[in-house]
PDB file with one MODEL, atoms N, CA, C and O in Angstrom:
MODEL        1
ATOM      1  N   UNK A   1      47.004 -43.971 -50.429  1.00  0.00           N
ATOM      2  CA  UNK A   1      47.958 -45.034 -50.164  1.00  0.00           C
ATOM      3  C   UNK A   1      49.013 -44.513 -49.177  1.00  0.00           C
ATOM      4  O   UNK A   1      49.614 -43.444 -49.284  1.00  0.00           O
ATOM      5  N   UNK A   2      49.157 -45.457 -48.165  1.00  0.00           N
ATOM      6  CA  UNK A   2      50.159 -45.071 -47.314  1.00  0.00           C
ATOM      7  C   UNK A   2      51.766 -45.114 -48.162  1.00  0.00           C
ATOM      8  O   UNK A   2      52.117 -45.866 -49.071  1.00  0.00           O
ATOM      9  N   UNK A   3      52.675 -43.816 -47.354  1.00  0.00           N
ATOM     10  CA  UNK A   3      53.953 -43.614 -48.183  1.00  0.00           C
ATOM     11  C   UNK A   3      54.726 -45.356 -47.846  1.00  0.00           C
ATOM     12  O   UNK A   3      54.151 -46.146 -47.097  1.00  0.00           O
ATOM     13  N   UNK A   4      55.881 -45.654 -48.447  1.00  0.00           N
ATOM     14  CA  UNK A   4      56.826 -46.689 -48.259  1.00  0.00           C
ATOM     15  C   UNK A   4      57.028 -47.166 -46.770  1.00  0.00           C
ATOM     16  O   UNK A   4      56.853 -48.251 -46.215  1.00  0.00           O
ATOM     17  N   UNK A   5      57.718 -45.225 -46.091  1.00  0.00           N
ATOM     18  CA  UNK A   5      58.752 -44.453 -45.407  1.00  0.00           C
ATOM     19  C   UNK A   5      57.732 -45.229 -43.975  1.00  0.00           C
ATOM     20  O   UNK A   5      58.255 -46.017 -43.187  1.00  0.00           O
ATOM     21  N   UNK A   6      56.267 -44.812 -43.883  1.00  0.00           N
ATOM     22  CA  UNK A   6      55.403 -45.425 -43.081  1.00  0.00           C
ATOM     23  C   UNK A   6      55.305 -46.617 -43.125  1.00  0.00           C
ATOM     24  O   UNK A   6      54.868 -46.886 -42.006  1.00  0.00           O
ATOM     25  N   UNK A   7      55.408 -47.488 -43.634  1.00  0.00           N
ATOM     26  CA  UNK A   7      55.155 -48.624 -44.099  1.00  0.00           C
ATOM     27  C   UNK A   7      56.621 -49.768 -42.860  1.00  0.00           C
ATOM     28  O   UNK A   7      56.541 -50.675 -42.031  1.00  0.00           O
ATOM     29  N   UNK A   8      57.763 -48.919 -43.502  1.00  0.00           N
ATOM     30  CA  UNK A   8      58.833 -49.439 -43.015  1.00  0.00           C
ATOM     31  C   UNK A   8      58.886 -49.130 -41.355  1.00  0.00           C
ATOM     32  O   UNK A   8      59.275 -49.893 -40.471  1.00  0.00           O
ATOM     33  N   UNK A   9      58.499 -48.114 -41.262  1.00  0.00           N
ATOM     34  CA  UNK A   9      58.508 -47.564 -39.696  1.00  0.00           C
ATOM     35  C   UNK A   9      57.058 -48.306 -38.793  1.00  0.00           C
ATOM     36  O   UNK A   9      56.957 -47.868 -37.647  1.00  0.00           O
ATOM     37  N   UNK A  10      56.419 -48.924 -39.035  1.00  0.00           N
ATOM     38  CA  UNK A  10      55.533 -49.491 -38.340  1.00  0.00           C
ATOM     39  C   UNK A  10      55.995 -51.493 -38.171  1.00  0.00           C
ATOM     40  O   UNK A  10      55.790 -52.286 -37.252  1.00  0.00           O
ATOM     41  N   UNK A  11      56.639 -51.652 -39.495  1.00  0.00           N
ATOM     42  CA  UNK A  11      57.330 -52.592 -39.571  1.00  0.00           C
ATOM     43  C   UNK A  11      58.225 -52.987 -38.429  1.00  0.00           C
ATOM     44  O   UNK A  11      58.137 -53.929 -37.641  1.00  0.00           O
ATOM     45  N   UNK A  12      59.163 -51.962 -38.553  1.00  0.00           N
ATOM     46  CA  UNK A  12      60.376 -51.483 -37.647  1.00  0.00           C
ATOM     47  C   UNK A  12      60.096 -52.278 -36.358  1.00  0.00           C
ATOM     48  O   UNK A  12      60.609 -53.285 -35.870  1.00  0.00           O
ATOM     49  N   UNK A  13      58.939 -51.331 -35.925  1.00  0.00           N
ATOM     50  CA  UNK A  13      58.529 -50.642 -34.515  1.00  0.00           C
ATOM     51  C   UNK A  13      58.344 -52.157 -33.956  1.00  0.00           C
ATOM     52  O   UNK A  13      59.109 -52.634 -33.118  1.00  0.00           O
ATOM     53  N   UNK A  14      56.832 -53.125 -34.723  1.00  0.00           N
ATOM     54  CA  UNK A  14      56.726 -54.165 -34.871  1.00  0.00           C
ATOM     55  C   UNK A  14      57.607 -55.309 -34.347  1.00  0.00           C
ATOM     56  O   UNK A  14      57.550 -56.039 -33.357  1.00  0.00           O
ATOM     57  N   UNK A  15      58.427 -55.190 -35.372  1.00  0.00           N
ATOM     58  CA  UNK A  15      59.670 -56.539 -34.902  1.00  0.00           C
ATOM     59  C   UNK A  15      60.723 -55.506 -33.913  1.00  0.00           C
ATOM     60  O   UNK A  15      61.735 -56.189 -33.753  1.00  0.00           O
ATOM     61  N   UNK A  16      60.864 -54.519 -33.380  1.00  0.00           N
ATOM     62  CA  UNK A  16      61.566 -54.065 -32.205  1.00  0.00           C
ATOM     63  C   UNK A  16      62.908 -53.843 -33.181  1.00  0.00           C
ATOM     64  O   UNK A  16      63.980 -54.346 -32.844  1.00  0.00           O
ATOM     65  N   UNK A  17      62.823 -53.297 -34.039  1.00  0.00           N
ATOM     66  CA  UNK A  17      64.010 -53.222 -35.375  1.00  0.00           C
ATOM     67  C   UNK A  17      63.997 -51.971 -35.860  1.00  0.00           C
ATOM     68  O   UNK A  17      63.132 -51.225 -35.400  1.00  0.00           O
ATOM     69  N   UNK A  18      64.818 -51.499 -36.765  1.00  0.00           N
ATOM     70  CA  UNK A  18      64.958 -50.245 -37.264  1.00  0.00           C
ATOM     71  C   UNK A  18      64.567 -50.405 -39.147  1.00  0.00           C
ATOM     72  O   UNK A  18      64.609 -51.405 -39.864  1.00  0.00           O
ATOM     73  N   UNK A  19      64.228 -49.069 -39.448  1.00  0.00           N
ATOM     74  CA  UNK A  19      63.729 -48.529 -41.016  1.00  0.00           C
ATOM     75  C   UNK A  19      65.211 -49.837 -41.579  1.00  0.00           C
ATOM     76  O   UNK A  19      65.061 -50.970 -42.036  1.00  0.00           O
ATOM     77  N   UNK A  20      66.307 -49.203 -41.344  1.00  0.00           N
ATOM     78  CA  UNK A  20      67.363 -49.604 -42.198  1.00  0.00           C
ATOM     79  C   UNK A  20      67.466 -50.899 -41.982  1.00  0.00           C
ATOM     80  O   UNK A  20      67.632 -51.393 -43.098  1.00  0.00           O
ATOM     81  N   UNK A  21      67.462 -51.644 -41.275  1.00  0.00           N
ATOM     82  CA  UNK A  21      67.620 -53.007 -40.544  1.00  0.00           C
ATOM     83  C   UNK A  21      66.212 -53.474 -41.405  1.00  0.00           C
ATOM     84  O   UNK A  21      66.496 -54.323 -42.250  1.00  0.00           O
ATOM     85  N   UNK A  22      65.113 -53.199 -41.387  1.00  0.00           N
ATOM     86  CA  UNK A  22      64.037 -53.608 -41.999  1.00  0.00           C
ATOM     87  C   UNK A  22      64.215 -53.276 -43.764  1.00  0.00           C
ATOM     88  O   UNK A  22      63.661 -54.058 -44.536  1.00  0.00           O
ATOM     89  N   UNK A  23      64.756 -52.467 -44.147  1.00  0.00           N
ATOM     90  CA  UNK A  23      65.029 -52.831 -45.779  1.00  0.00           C
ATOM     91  C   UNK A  23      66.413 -53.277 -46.178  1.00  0.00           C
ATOM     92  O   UNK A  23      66.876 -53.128 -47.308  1.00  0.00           O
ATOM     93  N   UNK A  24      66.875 -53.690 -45.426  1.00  0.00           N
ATOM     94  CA  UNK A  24      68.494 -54.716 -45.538  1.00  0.00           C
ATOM     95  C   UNK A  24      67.589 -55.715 -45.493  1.00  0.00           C
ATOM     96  O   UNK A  24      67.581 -56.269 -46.592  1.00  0.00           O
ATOM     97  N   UNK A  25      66.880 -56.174 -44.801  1.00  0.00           N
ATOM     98  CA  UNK A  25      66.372 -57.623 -44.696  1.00  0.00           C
ATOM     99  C   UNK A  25      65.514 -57.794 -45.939  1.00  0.00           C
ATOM    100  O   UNK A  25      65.622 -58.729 -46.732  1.00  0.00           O
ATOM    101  N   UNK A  26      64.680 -56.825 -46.018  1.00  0.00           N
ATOM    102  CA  UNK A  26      63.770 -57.327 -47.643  1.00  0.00           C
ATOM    103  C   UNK A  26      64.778 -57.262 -48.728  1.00  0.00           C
ATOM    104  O   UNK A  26      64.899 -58.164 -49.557  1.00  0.00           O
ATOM    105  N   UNK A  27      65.434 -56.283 -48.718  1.00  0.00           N
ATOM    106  CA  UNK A  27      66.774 -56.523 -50.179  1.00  0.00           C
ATOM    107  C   UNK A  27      67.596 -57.403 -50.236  1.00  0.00           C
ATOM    108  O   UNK A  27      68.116 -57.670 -51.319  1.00  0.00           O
ATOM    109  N   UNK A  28      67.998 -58.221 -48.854  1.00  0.00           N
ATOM    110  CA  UNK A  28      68.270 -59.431 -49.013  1.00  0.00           C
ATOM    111  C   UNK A  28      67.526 -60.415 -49.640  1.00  0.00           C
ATOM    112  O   UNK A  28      67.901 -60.577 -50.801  1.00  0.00           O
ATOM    113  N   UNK A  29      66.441 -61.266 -49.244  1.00  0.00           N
ATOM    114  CA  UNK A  29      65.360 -61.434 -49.614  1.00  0.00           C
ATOM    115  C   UNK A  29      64.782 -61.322 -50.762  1.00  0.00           C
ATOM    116  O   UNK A  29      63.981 -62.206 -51.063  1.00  0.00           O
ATOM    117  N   UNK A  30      65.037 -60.164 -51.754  1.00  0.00           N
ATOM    118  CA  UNK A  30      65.106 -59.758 -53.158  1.00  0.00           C
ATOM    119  C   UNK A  30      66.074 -60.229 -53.924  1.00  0.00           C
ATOM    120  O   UNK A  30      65.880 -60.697 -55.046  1.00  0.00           O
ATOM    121  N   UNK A  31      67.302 -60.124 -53.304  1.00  0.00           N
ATOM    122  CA  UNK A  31      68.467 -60.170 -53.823  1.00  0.00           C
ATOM    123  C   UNK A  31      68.649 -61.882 -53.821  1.00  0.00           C
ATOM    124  O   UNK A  31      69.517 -62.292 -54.592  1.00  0.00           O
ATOM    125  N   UNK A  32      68.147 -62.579 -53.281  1.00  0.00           N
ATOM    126  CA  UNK A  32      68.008 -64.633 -53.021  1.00  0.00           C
ATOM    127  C   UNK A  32      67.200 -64.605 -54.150  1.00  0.00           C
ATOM    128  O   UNK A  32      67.557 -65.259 -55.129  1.00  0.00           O
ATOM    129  N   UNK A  33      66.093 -63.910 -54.185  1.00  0.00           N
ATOM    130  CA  UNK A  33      65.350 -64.536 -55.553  1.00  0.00           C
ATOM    131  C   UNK A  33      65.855 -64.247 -56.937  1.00  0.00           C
ATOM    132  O   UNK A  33      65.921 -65.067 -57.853  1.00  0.00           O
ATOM    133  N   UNK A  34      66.236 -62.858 -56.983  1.00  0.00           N
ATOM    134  CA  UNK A  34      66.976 -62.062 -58.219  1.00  0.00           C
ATOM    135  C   UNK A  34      68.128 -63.241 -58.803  1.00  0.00           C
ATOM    136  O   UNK A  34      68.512 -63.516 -59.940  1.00  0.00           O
ATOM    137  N   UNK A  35      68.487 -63.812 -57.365  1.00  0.00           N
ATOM    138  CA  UNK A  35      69.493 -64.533 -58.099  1.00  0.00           C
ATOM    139  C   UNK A  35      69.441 -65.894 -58.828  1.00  0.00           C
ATOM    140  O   UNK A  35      70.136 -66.481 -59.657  1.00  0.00           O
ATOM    141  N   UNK A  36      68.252 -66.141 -58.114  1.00  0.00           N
ATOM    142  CA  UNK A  36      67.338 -67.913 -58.705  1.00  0.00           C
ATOM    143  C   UNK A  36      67.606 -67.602 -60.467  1.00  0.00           C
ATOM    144  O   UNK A  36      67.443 -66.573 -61.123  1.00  0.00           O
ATOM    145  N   UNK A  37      68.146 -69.164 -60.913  1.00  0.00           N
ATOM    146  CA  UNK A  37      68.804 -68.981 -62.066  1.00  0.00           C
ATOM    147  C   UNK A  37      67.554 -69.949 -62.799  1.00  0.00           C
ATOM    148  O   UNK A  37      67.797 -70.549 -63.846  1.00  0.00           O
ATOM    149  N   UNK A  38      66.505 -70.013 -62.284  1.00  0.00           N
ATOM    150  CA  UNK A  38      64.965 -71.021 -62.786  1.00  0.00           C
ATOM    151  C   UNK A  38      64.467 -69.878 -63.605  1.00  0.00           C
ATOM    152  O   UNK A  38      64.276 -68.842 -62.969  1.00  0.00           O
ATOM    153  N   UNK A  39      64.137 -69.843 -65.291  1.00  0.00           N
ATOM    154  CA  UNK A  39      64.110 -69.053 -65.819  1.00  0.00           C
ATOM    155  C   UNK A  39      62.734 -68.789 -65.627  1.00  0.00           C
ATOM    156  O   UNK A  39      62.668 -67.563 -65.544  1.00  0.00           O
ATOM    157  N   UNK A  40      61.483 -69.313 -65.499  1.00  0.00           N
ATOM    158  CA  UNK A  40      60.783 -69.037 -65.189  1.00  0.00           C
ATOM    159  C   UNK A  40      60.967 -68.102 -63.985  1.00  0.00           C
ATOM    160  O   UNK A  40      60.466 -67.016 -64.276  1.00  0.00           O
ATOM    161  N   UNK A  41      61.558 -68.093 -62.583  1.00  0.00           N
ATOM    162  CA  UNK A  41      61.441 -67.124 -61.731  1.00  0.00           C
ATOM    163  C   UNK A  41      62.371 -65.660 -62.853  1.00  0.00           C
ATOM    164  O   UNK A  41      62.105 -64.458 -62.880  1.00  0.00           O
ATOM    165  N   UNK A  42      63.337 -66.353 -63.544  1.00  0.00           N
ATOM    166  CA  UNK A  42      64.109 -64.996 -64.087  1.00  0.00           C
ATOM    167  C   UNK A  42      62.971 -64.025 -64.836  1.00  0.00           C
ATOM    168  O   UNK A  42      63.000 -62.808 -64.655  1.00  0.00           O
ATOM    169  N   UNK A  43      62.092 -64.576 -65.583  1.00  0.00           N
ATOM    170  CA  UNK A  43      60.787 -64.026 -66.312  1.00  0.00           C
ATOM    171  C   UNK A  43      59.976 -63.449 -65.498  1.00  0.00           C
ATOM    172  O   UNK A  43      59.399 -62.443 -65.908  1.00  0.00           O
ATOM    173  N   UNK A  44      59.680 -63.996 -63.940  1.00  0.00           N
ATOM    174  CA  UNK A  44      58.802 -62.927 -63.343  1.00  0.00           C
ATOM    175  C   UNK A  44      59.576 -61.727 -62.909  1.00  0.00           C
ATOM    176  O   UNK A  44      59.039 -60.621 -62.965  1.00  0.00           O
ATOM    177  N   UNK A  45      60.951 -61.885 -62.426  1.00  0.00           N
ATOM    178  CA  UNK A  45      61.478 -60.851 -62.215  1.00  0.00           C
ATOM    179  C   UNK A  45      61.188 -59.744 -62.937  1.00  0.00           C
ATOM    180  O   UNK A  45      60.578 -58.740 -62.571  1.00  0.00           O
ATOM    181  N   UNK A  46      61.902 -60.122 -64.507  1.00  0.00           N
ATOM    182  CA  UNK A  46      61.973 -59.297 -65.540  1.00  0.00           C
ATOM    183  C   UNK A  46      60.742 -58.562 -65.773  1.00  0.00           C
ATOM    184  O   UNK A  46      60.770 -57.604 -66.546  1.00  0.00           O
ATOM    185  N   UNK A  47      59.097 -59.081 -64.888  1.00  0.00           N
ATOM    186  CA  UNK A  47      57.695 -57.794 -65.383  1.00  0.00           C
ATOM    187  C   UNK A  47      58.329 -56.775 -64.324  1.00  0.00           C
ATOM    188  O   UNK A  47      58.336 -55.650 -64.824  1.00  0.00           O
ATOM    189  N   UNK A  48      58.942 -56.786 -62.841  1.00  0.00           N
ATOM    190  CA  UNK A  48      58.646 -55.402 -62.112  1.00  0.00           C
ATOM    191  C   UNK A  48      59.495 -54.396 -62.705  1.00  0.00           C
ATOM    192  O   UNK A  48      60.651 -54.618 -63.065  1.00  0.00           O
ATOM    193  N   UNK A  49      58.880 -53.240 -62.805  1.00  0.00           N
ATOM    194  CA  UNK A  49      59.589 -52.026 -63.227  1.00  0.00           C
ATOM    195  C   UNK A  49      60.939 -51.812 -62.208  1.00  0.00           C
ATOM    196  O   UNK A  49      60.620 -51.364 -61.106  1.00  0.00           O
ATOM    197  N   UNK A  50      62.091 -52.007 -62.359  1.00  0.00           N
ATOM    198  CA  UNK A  50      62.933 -50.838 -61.862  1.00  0.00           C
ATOM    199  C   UNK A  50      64.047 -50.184 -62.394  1.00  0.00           C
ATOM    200  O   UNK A  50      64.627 -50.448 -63.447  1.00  0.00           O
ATOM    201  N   UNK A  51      64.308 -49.283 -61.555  1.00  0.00           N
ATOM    202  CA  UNK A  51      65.252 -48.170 -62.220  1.00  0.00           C
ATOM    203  C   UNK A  51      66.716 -48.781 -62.550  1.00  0.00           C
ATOM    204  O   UNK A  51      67.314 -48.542 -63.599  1.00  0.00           O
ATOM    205  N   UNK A  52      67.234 -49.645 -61.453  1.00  0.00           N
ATOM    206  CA  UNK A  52      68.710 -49.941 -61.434  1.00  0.00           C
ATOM    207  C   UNK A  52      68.753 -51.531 -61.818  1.00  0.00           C
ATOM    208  O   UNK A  52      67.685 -51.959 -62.257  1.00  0.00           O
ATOM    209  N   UNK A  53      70.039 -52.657 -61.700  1.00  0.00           N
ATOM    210  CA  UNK A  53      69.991 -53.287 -62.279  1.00  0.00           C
ATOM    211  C   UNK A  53      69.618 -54.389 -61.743  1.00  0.00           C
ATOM    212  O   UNK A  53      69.871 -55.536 -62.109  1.00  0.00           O
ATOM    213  N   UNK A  54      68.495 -53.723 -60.128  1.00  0.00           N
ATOM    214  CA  UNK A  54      67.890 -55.151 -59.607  1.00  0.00           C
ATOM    215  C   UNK A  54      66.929 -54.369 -58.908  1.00  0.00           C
ATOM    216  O   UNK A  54      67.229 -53.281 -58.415  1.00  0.00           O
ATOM    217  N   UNK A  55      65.622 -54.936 -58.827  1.00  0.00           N
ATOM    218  CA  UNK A  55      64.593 -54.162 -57.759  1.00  0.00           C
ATOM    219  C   UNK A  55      64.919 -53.810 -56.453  1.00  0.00           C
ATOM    220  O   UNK A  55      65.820 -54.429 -55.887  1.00  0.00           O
ATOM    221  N   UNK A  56      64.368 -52.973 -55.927  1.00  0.00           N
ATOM    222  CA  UNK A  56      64.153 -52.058 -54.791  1.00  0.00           C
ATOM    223  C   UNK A  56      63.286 -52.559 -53.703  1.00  0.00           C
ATOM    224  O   UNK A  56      62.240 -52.966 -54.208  1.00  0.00           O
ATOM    225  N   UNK A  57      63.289 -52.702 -52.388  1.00  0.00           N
ATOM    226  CA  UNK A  57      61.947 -53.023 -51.740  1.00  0.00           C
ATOM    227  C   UNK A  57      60.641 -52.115 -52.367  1.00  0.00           C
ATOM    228  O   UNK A  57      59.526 -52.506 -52.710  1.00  0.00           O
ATOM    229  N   UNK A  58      61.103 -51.049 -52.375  1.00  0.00           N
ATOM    230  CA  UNK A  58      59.693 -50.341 -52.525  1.00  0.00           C
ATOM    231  C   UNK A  58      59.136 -50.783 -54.073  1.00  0.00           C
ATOM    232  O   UNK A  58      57.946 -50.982 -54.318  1.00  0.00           O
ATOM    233  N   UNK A  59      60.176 -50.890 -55.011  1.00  0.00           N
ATOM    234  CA  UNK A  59      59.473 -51.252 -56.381  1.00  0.00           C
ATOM    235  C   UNK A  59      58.774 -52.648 -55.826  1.00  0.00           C
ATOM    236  O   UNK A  59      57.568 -52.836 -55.984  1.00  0.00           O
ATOM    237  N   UNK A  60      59.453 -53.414 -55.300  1.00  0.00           N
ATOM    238  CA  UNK A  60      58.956 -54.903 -55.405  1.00  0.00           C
ATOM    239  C   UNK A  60      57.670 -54.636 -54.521  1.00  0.00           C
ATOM    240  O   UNK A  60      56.863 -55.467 -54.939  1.00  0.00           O
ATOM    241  N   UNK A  61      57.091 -53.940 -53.562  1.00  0.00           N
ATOM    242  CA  UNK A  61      56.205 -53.768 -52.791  1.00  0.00           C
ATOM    243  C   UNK A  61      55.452 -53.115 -53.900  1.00  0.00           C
ATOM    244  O   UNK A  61      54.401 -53.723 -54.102  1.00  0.00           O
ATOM    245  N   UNK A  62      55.618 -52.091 -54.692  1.00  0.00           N
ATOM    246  CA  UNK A  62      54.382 -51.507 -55.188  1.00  0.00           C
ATOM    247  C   UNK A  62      53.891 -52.375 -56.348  1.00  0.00           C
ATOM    248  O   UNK A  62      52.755 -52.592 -56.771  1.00  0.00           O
ATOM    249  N   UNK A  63      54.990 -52.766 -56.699  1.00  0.00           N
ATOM    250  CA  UNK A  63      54.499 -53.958 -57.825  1.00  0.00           C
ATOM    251  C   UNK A  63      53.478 -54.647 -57.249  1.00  0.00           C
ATOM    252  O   UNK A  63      52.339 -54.237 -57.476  1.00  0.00           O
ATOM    253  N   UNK A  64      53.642 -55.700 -56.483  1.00  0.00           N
ATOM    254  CA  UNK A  64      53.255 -56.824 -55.979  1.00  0.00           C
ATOM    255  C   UNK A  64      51.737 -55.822 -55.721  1.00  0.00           C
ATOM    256  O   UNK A  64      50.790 -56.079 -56.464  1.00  0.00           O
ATOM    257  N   UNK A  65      51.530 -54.436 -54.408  1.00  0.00           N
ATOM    258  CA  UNK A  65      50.143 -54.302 -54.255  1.00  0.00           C
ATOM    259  C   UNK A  65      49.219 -53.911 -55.709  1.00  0.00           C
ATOM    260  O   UNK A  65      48.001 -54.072 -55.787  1.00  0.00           O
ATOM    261  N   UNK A  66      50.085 -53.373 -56.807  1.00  0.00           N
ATOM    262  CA  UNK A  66      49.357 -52.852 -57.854  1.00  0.00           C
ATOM    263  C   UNK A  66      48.710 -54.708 -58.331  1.00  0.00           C
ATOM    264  O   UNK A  66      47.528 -54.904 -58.614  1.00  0.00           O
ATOM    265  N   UNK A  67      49.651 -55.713 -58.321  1.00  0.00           N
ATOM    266  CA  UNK A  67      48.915 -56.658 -58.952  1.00  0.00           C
ATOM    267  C   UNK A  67      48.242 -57.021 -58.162  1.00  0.00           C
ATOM    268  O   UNK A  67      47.300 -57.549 -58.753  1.00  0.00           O
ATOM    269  N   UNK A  68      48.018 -57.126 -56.547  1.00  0.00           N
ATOM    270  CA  UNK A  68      46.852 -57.885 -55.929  1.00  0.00           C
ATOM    271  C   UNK A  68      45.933 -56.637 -56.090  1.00  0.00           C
ATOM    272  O   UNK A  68      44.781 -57.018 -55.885  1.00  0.00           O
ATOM    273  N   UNK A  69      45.962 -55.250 -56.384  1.00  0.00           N
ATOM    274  CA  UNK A  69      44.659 -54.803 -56.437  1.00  0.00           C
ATOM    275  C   UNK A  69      44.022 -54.904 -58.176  1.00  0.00           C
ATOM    276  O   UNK A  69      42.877 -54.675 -58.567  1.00  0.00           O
ATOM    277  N   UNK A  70      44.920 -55.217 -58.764  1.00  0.00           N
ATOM    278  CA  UNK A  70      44.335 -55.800 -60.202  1.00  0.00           C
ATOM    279  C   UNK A  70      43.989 -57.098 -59.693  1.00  0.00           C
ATOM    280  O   UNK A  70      43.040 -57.535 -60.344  1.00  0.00           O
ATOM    281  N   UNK A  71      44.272 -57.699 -59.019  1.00  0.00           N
ATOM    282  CA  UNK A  71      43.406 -59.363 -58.894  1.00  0.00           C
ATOM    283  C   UNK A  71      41.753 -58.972 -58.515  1.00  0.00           C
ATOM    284  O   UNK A  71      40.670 -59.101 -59.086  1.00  0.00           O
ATOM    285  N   UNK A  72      42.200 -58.465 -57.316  1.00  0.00           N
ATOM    286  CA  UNK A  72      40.403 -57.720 -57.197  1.00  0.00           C
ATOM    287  C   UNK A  72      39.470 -57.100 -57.796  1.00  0.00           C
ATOM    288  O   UNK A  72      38.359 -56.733 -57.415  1.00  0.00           O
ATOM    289  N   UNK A  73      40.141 -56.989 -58.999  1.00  0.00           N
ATOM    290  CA  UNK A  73      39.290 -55.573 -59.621  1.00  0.00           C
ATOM    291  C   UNK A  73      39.279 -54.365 -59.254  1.00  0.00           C
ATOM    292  O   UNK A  73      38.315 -53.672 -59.579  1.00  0.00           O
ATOM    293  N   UNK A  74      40.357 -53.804 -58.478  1.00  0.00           N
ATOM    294  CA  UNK A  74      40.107 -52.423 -58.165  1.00  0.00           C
ATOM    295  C   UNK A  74      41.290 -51.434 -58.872  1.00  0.00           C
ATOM    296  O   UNK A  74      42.496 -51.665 -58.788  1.00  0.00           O
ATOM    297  N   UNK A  75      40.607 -50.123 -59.686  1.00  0.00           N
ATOM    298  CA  UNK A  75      41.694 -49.347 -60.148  1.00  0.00           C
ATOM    299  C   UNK A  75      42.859 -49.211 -59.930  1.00  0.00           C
ATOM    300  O   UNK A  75      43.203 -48.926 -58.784  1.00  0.00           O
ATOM    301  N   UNK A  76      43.789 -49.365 -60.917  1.00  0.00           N
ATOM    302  CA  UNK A  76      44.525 -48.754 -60.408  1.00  0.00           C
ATOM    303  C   UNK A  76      45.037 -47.070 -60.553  1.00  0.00           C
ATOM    304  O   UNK A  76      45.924 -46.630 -59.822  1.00  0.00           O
TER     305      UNK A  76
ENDMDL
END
C-alpha cells in the first residue's frame, strides 16, 4: 500500500497545490460532515477509528479503502 505522505504529494502536484493546502482542504471537508447533526450521519462517523476528538484525513482515507476492499472481498 502506498504511504498517506505519497498519496498527498501526487494529489498536490495534480491540482498545482501543496501537501498542506491539500490536507486543509480534506479536513475541512471532514470537519462539514463531523459536524452534520443527522444522527444517522453522526453513527457513521462514530465506526472510523480515531485517535483525537474528530478524524484525520488519513484515518478517514484508510477507513474508507479498508471498507471498499472489504466490499470486494479482498483481505484485509
Amino acid at each position: 500500500m502506498r504511504s498517506m505522505e505519497s498519496i498527498f504529494r501526487e494529489i498536490a502536484s495534480r491540482e498545482g497545490s501543496t501537501v498542506d493546502e491539500v490536507c486543509k482542504d480534506i479536513q475541512e471537508a471532514i470537519d462539514a460532515g463531523f459536524d452534520n447533526p443527522d444522527p444517522a450521519v453522526q453513527a457513521a462517523w462514530r465506526m472510523i477509528p480515531m485517535k483525537g476528538p474528530r478524524p484525520t484525513p488519513e484515518e478517514v482515507i484508510t477507513y474508507c479503502a479498508l471498507c471498499v476492499a472489504q466490499a470486494n472481498g479482498q483481505p484485509q
